[in-house]
C-alpha positions in Angstrom: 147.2 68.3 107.2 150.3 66.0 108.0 153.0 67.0 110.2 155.4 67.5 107.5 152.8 70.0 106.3 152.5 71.8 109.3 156.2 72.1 110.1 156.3 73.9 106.3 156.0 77.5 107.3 156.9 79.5 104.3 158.4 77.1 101.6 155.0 77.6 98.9 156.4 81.4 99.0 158.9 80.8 96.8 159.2 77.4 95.9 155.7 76.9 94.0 156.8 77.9 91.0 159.2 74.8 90.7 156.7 72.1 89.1 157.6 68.8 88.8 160.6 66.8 91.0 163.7 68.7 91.8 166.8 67.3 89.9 169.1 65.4 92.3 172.0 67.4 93.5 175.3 66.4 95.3 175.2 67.7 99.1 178.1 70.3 97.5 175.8 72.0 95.3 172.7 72.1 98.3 175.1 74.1 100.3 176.6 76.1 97.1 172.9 76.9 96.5 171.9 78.0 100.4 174.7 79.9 100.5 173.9 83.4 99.4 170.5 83.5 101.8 172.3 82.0 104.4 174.6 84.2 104.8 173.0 87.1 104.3 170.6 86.4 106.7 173.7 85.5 109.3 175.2 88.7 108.7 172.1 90.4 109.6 171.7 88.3 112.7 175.2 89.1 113.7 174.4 92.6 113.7 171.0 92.3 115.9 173.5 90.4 118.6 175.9 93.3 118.6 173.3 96.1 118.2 171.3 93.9 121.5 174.4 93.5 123.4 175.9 97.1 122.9 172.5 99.0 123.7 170.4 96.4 125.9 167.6 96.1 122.9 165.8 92.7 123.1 168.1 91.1 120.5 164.9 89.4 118.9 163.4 92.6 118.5 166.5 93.6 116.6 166.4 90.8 114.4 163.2 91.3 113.1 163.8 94.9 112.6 166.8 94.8 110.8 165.6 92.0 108.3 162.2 93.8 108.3 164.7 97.0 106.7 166.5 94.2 104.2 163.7 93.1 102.7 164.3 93.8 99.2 167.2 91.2 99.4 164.6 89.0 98.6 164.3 90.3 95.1 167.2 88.2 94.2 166.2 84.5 93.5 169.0 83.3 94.5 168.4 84.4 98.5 165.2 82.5 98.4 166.4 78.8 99.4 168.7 79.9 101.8 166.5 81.8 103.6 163.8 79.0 103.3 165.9 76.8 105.1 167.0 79.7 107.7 163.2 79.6 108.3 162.3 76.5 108.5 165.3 74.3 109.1 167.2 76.6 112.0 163.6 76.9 113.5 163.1 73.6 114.0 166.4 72.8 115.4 166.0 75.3 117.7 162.9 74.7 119.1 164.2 71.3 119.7 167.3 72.4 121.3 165.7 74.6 123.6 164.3 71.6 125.5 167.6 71.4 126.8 166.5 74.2 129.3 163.7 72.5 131.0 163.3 69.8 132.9 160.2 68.0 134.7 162.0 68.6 138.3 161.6 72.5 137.7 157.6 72.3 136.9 157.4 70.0 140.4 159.1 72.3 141.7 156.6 74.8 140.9 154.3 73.1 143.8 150.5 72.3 142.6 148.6 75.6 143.4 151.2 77.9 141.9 150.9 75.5 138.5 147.2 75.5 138.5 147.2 79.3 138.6 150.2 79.4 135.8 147.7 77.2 133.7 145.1 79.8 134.2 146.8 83.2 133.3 148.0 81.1 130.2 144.4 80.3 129.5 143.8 83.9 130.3 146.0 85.0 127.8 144.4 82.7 124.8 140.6 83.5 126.2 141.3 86.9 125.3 142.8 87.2 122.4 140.3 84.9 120.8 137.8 87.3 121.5 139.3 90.3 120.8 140.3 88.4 117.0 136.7 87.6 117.0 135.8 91.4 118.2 137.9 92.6 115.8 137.4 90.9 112.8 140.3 88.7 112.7 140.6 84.8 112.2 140.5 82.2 115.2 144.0 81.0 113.9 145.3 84.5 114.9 143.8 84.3 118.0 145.5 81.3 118.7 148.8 82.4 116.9 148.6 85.7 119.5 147.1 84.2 122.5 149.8 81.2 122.4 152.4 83.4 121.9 151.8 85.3 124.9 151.0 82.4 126.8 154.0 80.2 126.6 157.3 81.8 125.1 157.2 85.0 123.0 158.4 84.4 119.7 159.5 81.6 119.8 156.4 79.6 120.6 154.9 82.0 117.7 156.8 80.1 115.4 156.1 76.6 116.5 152.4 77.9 116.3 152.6 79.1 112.5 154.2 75.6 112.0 150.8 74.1 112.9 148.4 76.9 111.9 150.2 77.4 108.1 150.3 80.4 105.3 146.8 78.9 104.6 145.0 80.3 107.9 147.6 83.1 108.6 149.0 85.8 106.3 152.8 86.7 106.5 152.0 89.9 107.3 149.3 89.3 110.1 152.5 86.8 111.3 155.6 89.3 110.7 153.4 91.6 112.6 152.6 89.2 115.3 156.0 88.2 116.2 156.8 92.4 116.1 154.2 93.1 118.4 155.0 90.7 121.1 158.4 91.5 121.0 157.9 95.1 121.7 155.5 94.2 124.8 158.0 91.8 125.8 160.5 94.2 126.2 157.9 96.5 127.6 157.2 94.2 129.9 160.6 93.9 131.1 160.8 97.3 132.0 157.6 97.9 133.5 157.0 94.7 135.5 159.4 95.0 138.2 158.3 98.6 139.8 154.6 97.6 139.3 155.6 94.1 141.6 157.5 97.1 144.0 154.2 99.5 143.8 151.9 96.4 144.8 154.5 95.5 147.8 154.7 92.0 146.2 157.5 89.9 148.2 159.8 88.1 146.7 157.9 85.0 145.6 154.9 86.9 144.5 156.9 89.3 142.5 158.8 86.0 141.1 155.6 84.5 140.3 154.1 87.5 138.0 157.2 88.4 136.5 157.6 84.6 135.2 154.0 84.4 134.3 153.1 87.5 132.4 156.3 88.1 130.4 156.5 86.6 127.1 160.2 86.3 126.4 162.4 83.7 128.7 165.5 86.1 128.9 163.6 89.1 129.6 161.2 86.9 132.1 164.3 86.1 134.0 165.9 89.4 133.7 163.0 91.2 135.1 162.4 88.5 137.7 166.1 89.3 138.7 165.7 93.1 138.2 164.0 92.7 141.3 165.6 90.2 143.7 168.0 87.4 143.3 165.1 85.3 145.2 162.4 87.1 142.8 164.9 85.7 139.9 164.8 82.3 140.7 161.2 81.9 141.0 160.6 83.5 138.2 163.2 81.0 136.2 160.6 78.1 137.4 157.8 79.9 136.5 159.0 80.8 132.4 160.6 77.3 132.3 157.3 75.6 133.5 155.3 77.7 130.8 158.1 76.5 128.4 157.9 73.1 128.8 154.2 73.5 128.1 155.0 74.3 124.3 154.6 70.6 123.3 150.6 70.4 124.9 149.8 73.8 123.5 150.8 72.8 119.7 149.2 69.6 120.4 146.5 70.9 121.4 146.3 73.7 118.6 146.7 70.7 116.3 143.6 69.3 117.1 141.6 72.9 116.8 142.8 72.9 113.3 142.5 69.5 112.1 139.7 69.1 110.4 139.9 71.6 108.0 139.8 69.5 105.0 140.6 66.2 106.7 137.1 65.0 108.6 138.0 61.4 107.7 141.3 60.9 109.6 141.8 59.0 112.8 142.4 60.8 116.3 145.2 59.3 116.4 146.8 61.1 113.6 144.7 64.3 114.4 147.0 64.4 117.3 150.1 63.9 115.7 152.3 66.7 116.1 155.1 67.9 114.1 158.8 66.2 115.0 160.8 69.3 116.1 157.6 69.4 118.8 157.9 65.9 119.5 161.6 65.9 119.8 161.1 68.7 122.1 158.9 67.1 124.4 161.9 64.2 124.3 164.6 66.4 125.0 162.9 67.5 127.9 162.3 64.3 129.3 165.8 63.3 128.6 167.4 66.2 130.3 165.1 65.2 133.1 166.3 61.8 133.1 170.3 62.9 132.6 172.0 65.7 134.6 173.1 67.5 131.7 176.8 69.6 132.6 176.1 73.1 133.1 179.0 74.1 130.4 176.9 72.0 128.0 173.8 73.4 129.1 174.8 77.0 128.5 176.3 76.3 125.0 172.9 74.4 124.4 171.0 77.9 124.9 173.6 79.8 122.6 172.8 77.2 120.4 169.0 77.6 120.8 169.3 81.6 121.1 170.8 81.7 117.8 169.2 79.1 115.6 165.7 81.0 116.5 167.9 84.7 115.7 168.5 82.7 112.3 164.8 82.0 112.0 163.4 85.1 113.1 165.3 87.3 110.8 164.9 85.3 107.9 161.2 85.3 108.4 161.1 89.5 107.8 163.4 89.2 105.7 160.7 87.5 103.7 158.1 89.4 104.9 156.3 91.8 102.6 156.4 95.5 104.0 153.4 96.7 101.9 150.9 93.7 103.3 152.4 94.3 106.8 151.1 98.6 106.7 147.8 96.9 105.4 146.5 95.0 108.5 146.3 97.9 110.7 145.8 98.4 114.6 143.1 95.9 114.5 145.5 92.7 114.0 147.7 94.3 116.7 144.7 94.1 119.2 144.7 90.4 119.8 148.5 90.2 121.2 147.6 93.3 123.0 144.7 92.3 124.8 146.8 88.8 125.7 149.1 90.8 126.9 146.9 92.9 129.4 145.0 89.7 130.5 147.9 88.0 131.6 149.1 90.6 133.3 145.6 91.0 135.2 145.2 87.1 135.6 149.1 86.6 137.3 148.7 90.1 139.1 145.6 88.5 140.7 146.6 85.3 141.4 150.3 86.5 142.8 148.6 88.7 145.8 145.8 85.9 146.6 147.9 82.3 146.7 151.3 83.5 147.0 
């Protein structure tokens, strides 16, 4: 599978039925005929922000629900390449853009120890939820889908993963459900988290350390870390970014898994290509390390990120079948679950023995 394959996450939905090459079109008509998804799916966006910043819901969460609810929009043909490139394109760019948040400094800054153990509640995480999909009667792809999810990012990283993974190994219901599930726990999470750190008498750094470890979303890793101290905060920023900056290995690394599957005669070398929004990722990162980016153009960089995944995320349910979503069952739930517990257990552990 080529790395333009694996960056095409839901296009054979609704463009299969076009045979034959596409007639050439001005860049006028492309947008004329992206319009009516696009928009749709922005207006729906708009209203997870608002509904997020009014109430305090996780303002992913909210996206997925409300274009969960609008799914019938996609009964019109016309939505359908808008929202294809809502899903695709705006993930991409976002993913990319979100590099502008990390840079190597903040993972050395992390100290050796502290990283190792990070590496090891992420590889807690995947551990079990590729043996509770295997328990379960689910696919390894899942497993990896869930267990990556929780690992590095939330949703986010989810759709990277699906980029790699593809309709072919993953349904989009086992996905749509995937990305609802860790949501939810995300914002669980956030809620939770902080008085368990206080139960356990965690200090500062320890209570920084599993909040930034275990909690899938950055915003709500940060917020919980800073629920509990403005020391506890700023641990846990280094901790999430670290797992962040991580994205690019994991896909890599996911990449490989899945290679062969119809491909035994290619090189390594292209075996470990990865898609280009990863690569650029990995690039931005190690620009922004190399560059002291202005903290005005940092923060409009994660706007920018914030909203181009919002984009992606709600045109993703949007497309989403309802009926195969009620289909999969608790049993597809389990793996993100059970990722969710063990890297809880794995950071809890290692934040009162190294910390």
């Amino acid at each position: 599978m080529s790395a333009d394959h694996a960056g095409d996450l839901y296009g054979e939905m609704f463009l299969a039925d076009q045979i034959g090459p596409a007639p050439s079109r001005s860049r006028l008509d492309n947008w004329k005929l992206l319009w009516p998804g696009i928009a749709i799916c922005g207006i729906a966006s708009i209203a997870a922000a608002w509904l997020s910043e009014h109430y305090g819901a996780p303002i992913i969460l909210m996206g997925l629900l409300i274009g969960l609810s609008l799914n019938f929009v996609t009964s019109e043909a016309r939505t359908h390449p808008g929202l294809d490139f809502a899903s695709k394109t705006c993930l991409r760019w976002g993913i990319v853009v979100l590099g502008t948040q990390v840079t190597i400094a903040q993972i050395g800054g992390l100290g050796p120890i502290p990283f190792l153990a990070l590496l090891l509640v992420m590889a807690g995480a995947m551990g079990a939820a590729l043996l509770v999909a295997r328990l379960t009667g689910q696919s390894a792809a899942l497993g990896l889908l869930a267990g990556g999810a929780t690992a590095i990012c939330g949703a986010s990283a989810a759709l990277a993963l699906f980029g790699v993974l593809g309709g072919r190994r993953i349904s989009q219901g086992q996905f749509a459900l995937t990305l609802v599930v860790i949501s939810l726990a995300s914002a669980l999470a956030m809620s939770f988290y902080p008085p368990l750190a206080g139960l356990l008498h965690l200090d500062d750094r320890q209570a920084g350390f599993l909040i930034g470890a275990s909690i899938h979303d950055v915003a709500q890793a940060i917020g919980g870390g800073y629920a509990y101290s403005d020391t506890a905060g700023s641990y846990a920023t280094i901790v999430k970014l670290s797992r962040v900056a991580l994205l690019a290995p994991v896909v890599a690394i996911v990449s490989v898994l899945v290679a062969d599957d119809g491909a035994s005669g290619r090189s390594w070398i292209r075996k470990l290509a990865m898609p280009w929004f990863i690569t650029l990722f990995l690039a931005v990162v190690v620009l922004n390390s190399l560059v002291a980016v202005p903290a005005p153009v940092a923060h409009i960089s994660l706007i920018l990120s914030k909203a181009l995944l919002l984009l992606a995320v709600t045109a993703t349910a949007m497309r989403s079948r309802l009926d195969l979503i009620m289909q999969m069952g608790w049993r597809a739930a389990m793996p993100v679950v059970a990722a969710t517990i063990a890297s809880l257990l794995v950071a809890t552990a290692f934040s009162m023995m190294i910390l």
